[in-house]
PLY file of the C-alpha trace (Angstrom):
ply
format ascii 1.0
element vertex 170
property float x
property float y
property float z
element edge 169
property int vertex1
property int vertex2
end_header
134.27 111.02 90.06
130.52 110.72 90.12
128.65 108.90 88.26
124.80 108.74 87.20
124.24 105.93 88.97
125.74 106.97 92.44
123.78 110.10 91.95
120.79 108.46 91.32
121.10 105.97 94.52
122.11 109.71 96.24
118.73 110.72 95.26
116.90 108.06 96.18
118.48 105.59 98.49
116.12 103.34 98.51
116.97 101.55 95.36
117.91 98.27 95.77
120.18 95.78 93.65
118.77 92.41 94.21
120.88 89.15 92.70
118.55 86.98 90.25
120.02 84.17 88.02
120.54 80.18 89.03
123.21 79.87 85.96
124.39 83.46 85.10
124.07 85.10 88.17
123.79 89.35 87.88
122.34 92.48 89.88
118.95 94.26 89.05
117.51 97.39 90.63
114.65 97.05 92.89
112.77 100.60 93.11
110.46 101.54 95.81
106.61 101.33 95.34
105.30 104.47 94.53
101.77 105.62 96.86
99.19 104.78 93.46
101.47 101.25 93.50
101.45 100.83 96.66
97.31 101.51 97.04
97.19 99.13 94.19
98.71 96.31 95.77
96.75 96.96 98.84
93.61 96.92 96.72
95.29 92.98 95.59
95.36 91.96 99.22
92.27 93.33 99.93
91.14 90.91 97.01
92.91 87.92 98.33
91.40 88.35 101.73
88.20 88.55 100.12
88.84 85.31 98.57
89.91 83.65 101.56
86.57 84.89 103.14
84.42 83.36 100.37
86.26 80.16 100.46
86.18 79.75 104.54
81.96 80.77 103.61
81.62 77.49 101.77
80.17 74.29 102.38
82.10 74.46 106.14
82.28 77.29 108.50
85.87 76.30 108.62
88.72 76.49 106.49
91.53 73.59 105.96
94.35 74.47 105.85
95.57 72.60 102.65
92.51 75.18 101.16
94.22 77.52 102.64
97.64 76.48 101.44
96.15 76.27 97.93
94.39 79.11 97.84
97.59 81.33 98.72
100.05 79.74 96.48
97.42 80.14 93.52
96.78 83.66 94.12
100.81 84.67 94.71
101.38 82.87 91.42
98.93 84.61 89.81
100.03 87.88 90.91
103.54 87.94 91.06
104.45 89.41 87.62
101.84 92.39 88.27
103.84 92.99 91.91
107.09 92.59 90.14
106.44 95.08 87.48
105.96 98.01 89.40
109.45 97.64 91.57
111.85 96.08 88.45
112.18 97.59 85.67
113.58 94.46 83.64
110.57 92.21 84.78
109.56 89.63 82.22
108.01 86.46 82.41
111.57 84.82 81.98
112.31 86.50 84.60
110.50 84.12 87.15
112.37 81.02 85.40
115.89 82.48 86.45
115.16 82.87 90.08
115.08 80.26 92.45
113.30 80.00 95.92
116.03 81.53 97.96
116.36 84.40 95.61
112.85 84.76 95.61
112.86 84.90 99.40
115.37 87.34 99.83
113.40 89.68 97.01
110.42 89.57 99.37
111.97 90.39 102.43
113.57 93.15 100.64
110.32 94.09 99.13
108.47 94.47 102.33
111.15 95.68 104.34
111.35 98.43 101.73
108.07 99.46 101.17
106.51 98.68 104.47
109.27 98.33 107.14
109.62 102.10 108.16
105.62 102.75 107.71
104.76 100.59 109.86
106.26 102.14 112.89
105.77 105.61 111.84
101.98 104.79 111.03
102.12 103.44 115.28
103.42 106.57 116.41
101.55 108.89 114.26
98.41 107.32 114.69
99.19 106.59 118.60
99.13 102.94 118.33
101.93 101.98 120.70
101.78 98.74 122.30
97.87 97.80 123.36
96.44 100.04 120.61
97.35 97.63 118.02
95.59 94.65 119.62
92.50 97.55 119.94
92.58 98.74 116.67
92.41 94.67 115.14
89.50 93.84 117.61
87.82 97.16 116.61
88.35 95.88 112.76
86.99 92.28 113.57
83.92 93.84 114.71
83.13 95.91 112.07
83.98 93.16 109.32
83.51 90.00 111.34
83.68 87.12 108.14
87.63 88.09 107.16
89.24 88.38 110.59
87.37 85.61 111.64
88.46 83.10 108.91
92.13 83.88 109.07
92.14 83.78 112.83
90.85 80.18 112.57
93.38 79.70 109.48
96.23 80.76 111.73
94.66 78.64 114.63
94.44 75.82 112.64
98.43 76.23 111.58
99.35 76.38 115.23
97.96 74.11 116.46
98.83 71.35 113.73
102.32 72.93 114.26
102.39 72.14 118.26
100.86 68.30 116.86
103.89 67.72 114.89
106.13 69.20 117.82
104.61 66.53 120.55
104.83 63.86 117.92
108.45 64.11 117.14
0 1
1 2
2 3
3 4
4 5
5 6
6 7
7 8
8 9
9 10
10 11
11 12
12 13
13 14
14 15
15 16
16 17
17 18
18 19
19 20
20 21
21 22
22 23
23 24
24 25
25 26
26 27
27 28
28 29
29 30
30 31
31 32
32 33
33 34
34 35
35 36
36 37
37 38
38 39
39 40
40 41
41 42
42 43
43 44
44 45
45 46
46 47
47 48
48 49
49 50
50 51
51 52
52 53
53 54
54 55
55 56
56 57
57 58
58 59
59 60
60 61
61 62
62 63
63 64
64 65
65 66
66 67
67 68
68 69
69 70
70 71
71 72
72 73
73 74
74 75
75 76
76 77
77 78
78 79
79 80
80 81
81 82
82 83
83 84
84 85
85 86
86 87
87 88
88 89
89 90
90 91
91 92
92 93
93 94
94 95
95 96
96 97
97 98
98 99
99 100
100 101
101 102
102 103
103 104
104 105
105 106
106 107
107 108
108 109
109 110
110 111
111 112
112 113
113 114
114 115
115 116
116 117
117 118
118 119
119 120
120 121
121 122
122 123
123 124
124 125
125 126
126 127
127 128
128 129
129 130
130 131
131 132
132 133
133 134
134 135
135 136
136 137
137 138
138 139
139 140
140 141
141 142
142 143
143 144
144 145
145 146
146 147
147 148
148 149
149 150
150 151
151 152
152 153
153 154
154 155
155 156
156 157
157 158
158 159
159 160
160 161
161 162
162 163
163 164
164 165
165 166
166 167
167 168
168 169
C-alpha cells in the first residue's frame, strides 16, 4: 500500500530525512534548493567573498588567518537560518539549539552533495571543462577579478603552510 509520503519521495527523490535533536532525537525532510534559491545563495557567497576581499584590502595586503577564521564563522552564523529556511520546512531558531556539531556536519555534506554534487560534473562536461580546463577557467577568473582570487589564494596559502608548521613540529 502506498502512501503520500513514498509517493512524494517517488516524485522527487531527492528529499532527504536528516536526524536533528541532542536529547529527543527525530527525522526532518531536507528538500532540494530550488534554481531562484539556489541563485540566492550564490548571490550570499558572492557577498562573503566580497567581504573577505575588503577585509584582505585593509590596513595589510595580507590576510591572517585568525581574520580569516573570524570572518567565516561570523558570516555562517549569520546566515545559517536564511540557508536553512529554504531546504527545511520546520526551520526555527530553536532549531539551531537542538543540533549539535556532528549533526550539523552531516546536514552540510548532505546539503552540498544535494544541491551541488551532480552539477558540478555535469556543468564540466557540458561546458567542456575536463581535467586542465578547470585550472584555465580559475586563472582566466583571477585575471579578470584579480582582488578576490588573490586574497583567498593567500588565505589558503597561509592555512597550508601553518598546517605543514604544525606537521614538522610534532
Amino acid at each position: 500500500m502506498k502512501t503520500v509520503e513514498n509517493e512524494l519521495n517517488q516524485l522527487n527523490p531527492r528529499i532527504l530525512n536528516v536526524t536533528v535533536g541532542i536529547r529527543n532525537p527525530r527525522k526532518i525532510k531536507m528538500y532540494p534548493l530550488s534554481l531562484k534559491d539556489e541563485t540566492d545563495l550564490l548571490d550570499l557567497i558572492k557577498e562573503g567573498m566580497e567581504g573577505l576581499a575588503k577585509l584582505g584590502e585593509a590596513e595589510t595586503d595580507t590576510l591572517e588567518v585568525v581574520d580569516f577564521v573570524s570572518f567565516l564563522i561570523q558570516y555562517i552564523v549569520t546566515n545559517i537560518g536564511t540557508v536553512l529556511t529554504k531546504v527545511i520546512d520546520e526551520y526555527s531558531d530553536d532549531l539551531l539549539s537542538e543540533i549539535d556539531n556532528e549533526q550539523a556536519m552531516d546536514i552540510a555534506t548532505q546539503f552540498l552533495t544535494q544541491n551541488f554534487g551532480g552539477i558540478a560534473k555535469k556543468a564540466q562536461s557540458f561546458l567542456g571543462l575536463e581535467g586542465e580546463g578547470l585550472s584555465l577557467l580559475w586563472k582566466q577568473f583571477a585575471q579578470s577579478s584579480p582582488d578576490i582570487p588573490n586574497s583567498v589564494s593567500n588565505i589558503f596559502s597561509d592555512i597550508v603552510s601553518k598546517k605543514e608548521d604544525l606537521q614538522e613540529a610534532s
